[in-house]
C-alpha positions in Angstrom: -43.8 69.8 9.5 -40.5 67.5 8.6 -40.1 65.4 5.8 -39.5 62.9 9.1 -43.1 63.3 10.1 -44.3 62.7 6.7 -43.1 59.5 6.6 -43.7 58.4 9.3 -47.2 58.8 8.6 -46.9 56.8 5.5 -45.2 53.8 7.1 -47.8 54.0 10.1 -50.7 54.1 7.1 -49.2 51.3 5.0 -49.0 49.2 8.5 -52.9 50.0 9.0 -52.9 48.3 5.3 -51.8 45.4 5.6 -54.2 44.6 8.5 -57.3 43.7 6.6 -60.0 44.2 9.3 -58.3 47.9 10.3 -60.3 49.3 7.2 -64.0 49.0 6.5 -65.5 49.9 3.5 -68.6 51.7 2.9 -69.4 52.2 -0.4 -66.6 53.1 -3.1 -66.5 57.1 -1.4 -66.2 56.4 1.9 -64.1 54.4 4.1 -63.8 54.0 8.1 -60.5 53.3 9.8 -60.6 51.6 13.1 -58.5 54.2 15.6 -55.1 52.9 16.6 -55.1 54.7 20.4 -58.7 53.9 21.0 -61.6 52.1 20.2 -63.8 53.8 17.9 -63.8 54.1 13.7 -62.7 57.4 11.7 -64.7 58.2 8.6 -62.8 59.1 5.3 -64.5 60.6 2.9 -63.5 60.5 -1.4 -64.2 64.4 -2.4 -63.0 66.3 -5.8 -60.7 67.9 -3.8 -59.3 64.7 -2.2 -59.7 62.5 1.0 -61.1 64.0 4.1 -60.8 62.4 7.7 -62.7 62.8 10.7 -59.7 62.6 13.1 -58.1 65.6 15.2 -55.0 65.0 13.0 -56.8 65.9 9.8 -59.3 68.3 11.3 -56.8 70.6 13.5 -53.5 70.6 11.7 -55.0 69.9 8.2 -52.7 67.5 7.2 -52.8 63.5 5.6 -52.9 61.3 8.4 -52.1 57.8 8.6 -55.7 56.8 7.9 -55.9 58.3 4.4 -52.7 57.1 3.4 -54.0 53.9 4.6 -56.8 53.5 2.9 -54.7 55.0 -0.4 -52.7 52.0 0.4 -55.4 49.3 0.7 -56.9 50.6 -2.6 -53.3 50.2 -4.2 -52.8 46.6 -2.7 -55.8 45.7 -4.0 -55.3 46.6 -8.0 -52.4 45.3 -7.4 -53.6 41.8 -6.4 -56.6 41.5 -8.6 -56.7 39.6 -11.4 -57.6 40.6 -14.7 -58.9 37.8 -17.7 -58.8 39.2 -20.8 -61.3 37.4 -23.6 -59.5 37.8 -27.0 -61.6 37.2 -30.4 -60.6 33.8 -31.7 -58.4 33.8 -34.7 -58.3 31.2 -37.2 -54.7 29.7 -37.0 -54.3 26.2 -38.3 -55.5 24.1 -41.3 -59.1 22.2 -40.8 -57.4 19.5 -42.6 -53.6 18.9 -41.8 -53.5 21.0 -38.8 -50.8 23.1 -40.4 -50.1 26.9 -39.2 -49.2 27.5 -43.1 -52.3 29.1 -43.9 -53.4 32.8 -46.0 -56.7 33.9 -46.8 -58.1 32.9 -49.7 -60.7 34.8 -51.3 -64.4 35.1 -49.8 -67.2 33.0 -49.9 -70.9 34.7 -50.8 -74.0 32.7 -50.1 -77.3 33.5 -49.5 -77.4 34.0 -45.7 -74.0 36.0 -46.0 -70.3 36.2 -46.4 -67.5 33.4 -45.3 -64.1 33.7 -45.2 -62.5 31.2 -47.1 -58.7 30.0 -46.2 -56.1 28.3 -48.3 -53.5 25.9 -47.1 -50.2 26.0 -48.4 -48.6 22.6 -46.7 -51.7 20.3 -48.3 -53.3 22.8 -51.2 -56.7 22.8 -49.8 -58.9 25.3 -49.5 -61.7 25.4 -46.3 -63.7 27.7 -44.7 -64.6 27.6 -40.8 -67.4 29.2 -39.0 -66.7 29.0 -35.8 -69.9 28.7 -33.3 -72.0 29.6 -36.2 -71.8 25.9 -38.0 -74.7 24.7 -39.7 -76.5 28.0 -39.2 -78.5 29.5 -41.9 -77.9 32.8 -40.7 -74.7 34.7 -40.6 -72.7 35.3 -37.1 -73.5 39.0 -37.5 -77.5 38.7 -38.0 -77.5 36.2 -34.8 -75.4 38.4 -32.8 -77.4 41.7 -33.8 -80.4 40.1 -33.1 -79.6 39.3 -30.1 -78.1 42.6 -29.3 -81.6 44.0 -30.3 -83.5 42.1 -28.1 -81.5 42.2 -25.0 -81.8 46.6 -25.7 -85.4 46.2 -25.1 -87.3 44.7 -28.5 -89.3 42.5 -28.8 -88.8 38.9 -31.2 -91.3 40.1 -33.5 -89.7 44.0 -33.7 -86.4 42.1 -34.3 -87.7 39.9 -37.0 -89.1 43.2 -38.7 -85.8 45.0 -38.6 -83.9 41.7 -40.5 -86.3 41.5 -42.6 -85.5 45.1 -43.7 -81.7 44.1 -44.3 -82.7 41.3 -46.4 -82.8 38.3 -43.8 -86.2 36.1 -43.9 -86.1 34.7 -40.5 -89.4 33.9 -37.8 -89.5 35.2 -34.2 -89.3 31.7 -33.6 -85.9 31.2 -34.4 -84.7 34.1 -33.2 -85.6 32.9 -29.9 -84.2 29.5 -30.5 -80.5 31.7 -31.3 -81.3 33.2 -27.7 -81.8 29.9 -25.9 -78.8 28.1 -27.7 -76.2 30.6 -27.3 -77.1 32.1 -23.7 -76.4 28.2 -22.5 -73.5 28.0 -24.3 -71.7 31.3 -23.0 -73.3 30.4 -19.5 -71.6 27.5 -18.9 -68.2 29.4 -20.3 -68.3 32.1 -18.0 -69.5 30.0 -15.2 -65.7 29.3 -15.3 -64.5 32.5 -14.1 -64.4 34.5 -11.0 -65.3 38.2 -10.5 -63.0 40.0 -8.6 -66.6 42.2 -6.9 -66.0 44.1 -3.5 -66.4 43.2 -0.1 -70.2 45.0 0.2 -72.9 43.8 -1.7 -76.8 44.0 -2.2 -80.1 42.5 -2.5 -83.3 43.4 -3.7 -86.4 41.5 -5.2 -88.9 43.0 -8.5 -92.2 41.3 -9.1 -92.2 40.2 -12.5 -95.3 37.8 -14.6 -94.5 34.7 -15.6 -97.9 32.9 -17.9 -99.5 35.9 -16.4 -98.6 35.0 -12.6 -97.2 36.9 -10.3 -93.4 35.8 -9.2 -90.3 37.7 -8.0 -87.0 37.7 -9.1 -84.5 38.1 -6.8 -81.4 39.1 -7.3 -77.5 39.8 -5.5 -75.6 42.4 -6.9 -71.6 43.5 -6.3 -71.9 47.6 -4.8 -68.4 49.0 -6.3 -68.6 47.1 -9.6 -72.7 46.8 -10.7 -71.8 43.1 -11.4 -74.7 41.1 -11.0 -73.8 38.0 -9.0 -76.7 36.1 -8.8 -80.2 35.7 -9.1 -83.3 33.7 -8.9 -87.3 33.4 -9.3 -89.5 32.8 -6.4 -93.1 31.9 -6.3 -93.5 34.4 -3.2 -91.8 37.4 -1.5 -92.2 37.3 2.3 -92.2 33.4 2.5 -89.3 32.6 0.1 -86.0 31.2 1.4 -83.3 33.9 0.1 -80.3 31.8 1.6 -80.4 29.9 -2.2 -79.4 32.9 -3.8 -77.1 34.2 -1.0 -75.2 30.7 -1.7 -75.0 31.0 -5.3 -73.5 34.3 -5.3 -71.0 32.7 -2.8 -70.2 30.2 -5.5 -70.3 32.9 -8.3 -67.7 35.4 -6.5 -65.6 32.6 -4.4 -66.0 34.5 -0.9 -68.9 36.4 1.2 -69.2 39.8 1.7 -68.3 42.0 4.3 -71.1 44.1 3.9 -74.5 43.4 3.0 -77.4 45.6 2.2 -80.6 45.2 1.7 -84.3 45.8 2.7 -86.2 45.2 5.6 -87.7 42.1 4.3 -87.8 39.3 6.5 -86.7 36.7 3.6 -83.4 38.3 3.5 -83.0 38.8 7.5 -83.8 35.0 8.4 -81.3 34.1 5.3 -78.6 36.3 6.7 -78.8 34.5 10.1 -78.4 31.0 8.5 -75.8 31.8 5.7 -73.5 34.6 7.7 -74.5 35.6 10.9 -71.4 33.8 13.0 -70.4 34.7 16.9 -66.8 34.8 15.5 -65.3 38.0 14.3 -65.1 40.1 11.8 -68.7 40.0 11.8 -70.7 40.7 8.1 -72.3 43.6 8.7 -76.1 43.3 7.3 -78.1 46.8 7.1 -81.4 46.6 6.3 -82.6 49.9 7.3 -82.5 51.8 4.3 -84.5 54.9 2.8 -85.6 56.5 -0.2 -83.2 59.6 0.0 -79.7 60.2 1.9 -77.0 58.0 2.3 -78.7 54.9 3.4 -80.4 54.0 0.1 -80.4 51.1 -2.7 -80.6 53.4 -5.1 -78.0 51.5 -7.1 -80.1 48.0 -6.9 -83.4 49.7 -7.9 -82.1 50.8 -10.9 -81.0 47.4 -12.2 -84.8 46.6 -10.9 -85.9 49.4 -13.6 -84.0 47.7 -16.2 -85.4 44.2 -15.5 -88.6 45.6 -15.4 -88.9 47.5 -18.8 -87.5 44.5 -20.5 -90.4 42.6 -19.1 -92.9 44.6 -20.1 -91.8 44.7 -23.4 -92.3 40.9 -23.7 -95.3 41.2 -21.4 -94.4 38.8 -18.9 -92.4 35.9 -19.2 -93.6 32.5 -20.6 -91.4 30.2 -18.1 -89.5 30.7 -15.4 -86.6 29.3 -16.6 -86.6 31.1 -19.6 -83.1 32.1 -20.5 -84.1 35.5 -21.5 -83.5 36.5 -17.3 -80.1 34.5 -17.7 -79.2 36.1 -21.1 -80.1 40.0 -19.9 -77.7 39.1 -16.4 -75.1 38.6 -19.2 -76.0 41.1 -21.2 -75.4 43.6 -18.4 -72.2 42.2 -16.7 -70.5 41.4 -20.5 -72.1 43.9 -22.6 -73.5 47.0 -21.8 -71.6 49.4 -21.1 -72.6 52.1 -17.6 -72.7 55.3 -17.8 -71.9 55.1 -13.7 -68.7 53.1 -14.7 -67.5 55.6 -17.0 -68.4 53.5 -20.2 -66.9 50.6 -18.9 -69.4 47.3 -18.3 -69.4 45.5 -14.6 -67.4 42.3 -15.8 -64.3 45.3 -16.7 -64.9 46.5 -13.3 -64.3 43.1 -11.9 -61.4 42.2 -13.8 -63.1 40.2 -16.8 -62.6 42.1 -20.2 -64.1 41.2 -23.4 -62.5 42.4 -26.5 -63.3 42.9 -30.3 -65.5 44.6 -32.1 -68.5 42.4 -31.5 -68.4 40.6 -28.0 -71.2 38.6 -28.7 -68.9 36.8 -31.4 -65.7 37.1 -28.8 -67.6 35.0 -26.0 -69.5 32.7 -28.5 -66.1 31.3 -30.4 -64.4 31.9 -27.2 -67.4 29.7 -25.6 -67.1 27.2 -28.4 -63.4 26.4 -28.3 -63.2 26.3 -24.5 -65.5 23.6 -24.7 -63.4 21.5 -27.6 -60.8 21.4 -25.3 -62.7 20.2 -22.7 -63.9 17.0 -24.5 
């Protein structure tokens, strides 16, 4: 083998590349390459020992062909063009007064419901205080935010309202959920502002969940590579309800369709599928709807977000209304704030290129939330 033929697998594999529709992807372990000399697909396989091809060149001579070092390529081409938004705590930078940048701490503020950095101008000699997305609130940033944190874990309002009261905080379940309404629609409509870079392949599954002691179904579209939970809604039935709704909403949500989509054999998703993608053009979005329990052909990954929906559920024992923003503040929960173990610690909004930072994220999005919507006015 020459250095010659080495390369010139490389160049034919980055050419393979650059051609989109030459390279399919599966899942995030396996790949197929559409053949160069004839028509047919080779499957390449992610293993800890490296990529493995199903074509003679790989097989019989046991070397990287073009295909691998294509889809090495793509993957490279693709981190490379993806966009990353990085959500930075807010810091406090001018004077609430005179605008001035000349500003030092000054000192903290103690009060019954908690502590409040206070700031001292230097250009007009005042002193002010700001508390940003937390005005007029009795409670401090940090109860509001742990609370919440609390209950989007799996407790309940009145299990949360035990545990403040332990630190000191006299607060009802009552307004603990009126923190949850008013904050998940103000970081809603923030991140509603951004798109996640998801995959090409996605999937779709429905959970039955009680709403005033009713039976509904929550159906939801979630990103395959990434865990990012596109979209989602609540339907009064499961083999009558019109999935195209949601299948346009995560349109919206991720600015493109998939390539790939996977789901059961339900007939709500096949008759939506046929209005939303199926076109005589090609490429073609691939819908598989045959899946099992066990082997490769499963939705493994889509029932477990199902288990988590579900054991939040039951811990409230069904849902009062189905708008509640409980469903809309656990989807951003899990794409913003909980970190996967299947992601290597890393939540699904990292994954697709969103990344919250600071040492409380609820705080990060909230003033992030809250400023973004100043500017807008």
């Amino acid at each position: 083998m020459t250095p010659y033929d080495v390369d010139s697998r490389q160049t034919k594999g980055q050419h393979i590349a650059n051609d989109k529709d030459q390279i399919h992807r599966v899942d995030s372990h396996h790949y197929k390459v559409r053949s160069q000399s004839h028509d047919g697909e080779y499957d390449i396989i992610s293993t800890e020992h490296g990529y493995r091809c199903s074509c003679p060149d790989y097989i019989f001579r046991k070397i990287c062909c073009k295909h691998i070092h294509a889809v090495e390529f793509s993957l490279k081409i693709r981190e490379h063009v993806k966009k990353n938004v990085i959500i930075q705590p807010v810091t406090i930078n001018s004077c609430h007064f005179c605008q001035s940048n000349n500003i030092v701490k000054n000192a903290i503020r103690h009060n019954k419901y908690g502590d409040l950095q206070r700031y001292l101008c230097k250009s007009c000699n005042k002193r002010f205080s700001i508390n940003l997305g937390f005005e007029k609130m009795k409670a401090s940033p940090k109860t509001i935010t742990s609370a919440m944190q609390l209950y989007f874990t799996g407790e309940s309002l009145r299990n949360v309202q035990k545990f403040l009261n332990l630190q000191g905080v006299e607060v009802s379940h009552v307004a603990i959920y009126r923190w949850i309404d008013k904050y998940v629609g103000l970081m809603k409509k923030y991140l509603e502002q951004m798109t996640p870079q998801v995959s090409d392949t996605w999937r779709a599954d429905e959970v039955f969940i009680k709403v005033s002691g009713n039976l509904k179904y929550l159906f939801a579209m979630m990103d395959d590579e990434t865990r990012f939970l596109i979209a989602q809604e609540v339907a009064d039935s499961k083999n009558n309800h019109d999935a195209r709704n949601l299948f346009k909403k995560a349109n919206e949500v991720a600015g493109k369709k998939p390539t790939k989509l996977i789901t059961d054999g339900l007939p709500a998703y096949r008759q939506a599928f046929q209005k939303e993608y199926w076109t005589r053009n090609s490429p073609r979005i691939v819908h598989e709807s045959h899946i099992t329990l066990k082997g490769d052909r499963n939705n493994n990954k889509m029932e477990r977000l199902n288990g988590e929906i579900r054991d939040r559920e039951k811990t409230m024992r069904g849902l009062k209304k189905s708008d509640t923003p409980v469903l809309t503040g656990y989807q951003l929960y899990h794409n913003y704030i909980r970190p996967h173990m299947s992601l290597e610690g890393k939540t699904p909004s990292e994954m697709a290129g969103i990344k919250i930072e600071g040492n409380n994220k609820w705080v990060t999005l909230i003033q992030n939330a809250v400023t973004n919507k100043t500017l807008l006015k």
